[in-house]
C-alpha positions, -999 to 999 in steps of 0.1 A, spaced: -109 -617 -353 -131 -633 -325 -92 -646 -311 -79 -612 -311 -108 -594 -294 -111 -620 -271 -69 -619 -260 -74 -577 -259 -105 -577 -235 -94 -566 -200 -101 -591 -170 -126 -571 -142 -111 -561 -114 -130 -571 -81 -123 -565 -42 -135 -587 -19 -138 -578 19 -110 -600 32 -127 -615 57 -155 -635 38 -152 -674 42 -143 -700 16 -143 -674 -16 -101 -670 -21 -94 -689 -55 -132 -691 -70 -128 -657 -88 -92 -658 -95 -93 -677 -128 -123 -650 -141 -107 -620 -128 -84 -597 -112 -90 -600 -72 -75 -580 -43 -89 -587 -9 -93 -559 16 -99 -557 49 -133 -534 55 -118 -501 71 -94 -499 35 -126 -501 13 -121 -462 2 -134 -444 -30 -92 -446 -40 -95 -486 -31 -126 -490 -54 -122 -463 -80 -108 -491 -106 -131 -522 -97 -156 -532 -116 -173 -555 -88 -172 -556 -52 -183 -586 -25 -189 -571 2 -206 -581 42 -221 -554 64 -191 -533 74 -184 -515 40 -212 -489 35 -213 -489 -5 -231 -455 -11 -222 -427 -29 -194 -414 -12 -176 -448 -17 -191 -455 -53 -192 -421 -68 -162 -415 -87 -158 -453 -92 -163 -476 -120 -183 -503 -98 -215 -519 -114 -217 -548 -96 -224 -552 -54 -225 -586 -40 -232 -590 -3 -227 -622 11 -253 -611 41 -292 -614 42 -298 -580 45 -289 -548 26 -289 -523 53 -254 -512 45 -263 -506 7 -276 -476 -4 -301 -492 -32 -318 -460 -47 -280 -447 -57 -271 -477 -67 -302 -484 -89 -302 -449 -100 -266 -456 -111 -270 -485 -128 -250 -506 -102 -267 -539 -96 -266 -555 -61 -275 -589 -53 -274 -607 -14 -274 -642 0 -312 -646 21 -310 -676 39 -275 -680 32 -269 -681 74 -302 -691 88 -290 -724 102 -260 -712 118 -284 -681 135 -305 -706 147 -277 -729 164 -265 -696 184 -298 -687 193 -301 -724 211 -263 -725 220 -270 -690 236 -300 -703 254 -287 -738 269 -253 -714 279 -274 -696 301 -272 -706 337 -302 -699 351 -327 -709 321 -322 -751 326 -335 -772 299 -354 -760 270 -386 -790 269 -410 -768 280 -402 -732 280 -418 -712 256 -399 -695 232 -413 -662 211 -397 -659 180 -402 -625 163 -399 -623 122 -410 -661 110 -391 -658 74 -356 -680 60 -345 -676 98 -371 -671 121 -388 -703 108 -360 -729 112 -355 -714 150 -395 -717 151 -392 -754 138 -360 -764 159 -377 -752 192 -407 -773 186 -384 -799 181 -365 -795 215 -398 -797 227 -404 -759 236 -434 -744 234 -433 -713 201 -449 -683 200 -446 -671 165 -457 -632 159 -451 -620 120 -471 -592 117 -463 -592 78 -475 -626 72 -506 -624 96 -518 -600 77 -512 -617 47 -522 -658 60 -543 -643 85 -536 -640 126 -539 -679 133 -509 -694 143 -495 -658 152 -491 -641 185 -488 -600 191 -457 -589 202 -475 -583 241 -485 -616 240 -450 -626 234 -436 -600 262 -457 -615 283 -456 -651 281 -424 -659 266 -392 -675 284 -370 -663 256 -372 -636 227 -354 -641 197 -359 -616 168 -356 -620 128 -367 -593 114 -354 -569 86 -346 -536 94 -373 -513 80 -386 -478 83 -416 -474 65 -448 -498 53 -473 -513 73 -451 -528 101 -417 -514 100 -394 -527 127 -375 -495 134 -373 -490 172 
């Protein structure tokens, strides 16, 4: 019986946004895949998936998700700016994302951007002001020290939670810092949203 319910039961269907590294083949042997480039993501495209992996460009909200069968978001980014979470919680759809899952590669492009600028020379003994120390912020942080900059950290999340030692204000960043690099989250509301 176990034999027959298992040949009757219907593989998911999942889209993935085409252009997402390294994942053609791993789902394929689990479930039906199609692979869509991020302006054919429509509520026809998704209306039979059950799952979708997705990056930034797709805005999975209701008017995508609403007459679909989707319960299942993956977003191979750090953030979910692009996901409308109450909906989707409210709609039983669960969403999961990859933190950290770039943070080395950001931080190579932030020094590769640096040593490509023609006026800025060599990075031993600039100061560098790195705003939002989390996955990101903290290998760029690490990595300057390294290169033998001088860091300016300023978290105001996590100085209010460690305490301010070991974290500059955003002026005192402005003002003495060679080079700004952000990490932050976009939010809108709490104690220190980032918005604007």
């Amino acid at each position: 019986m176990d034999s027959d319910n298992h040949l009757n039961a219907r593989r998911p269907e999942v889209i993935i946004e085409a252009n997402i590294p390294f994942i053609r083949g791993i789902l394929e042997p689990v479930a039906d895949v199609s692979y869509l480039e991020p302006e054919r993501f429509t509520p026809e495209t998704v209306a039979t998936a059950d799952a979708i992996v997705t990056r930034t460009r797709v805005k999975c909200c209701e008017d995508l998700l609403g007459e679909s069968r989707v319960s299942f978001i993956a977003s191979a980014t750090i953030g979910l700016d692009h996901v409308d979470l109450p909906w989707c919680r409210s709609h039983g759809i669960t969403v999961v994302n990859a933190p950290g899952c770039n943070a080395p590669a950001v931080a190579q492009y932030v020094f590769a951007s640096l040593l490509s600028l023609p006026d800025f020379g060599p990075l031993d003994g600039k100061t560098l002001g790195v705003v939002g120390v989390g996955n990101v912020g903290r290998i760029v942080a690490d990595w300057g020290e390294r290169l033998g900059m001088r860091v300016m950290r300023c978290d105001p999340p996590r100085a209010l939670a460690e305490g301010a030692t070991g974290f500059s204000s955003i002026e005192e960043i402005a003002a003495d810092a060679d080079a700004i690099t952000f990490h932050t989250p976009l939010t809108r509301s709490g104690d220190c949203p980032t918005y604007h």
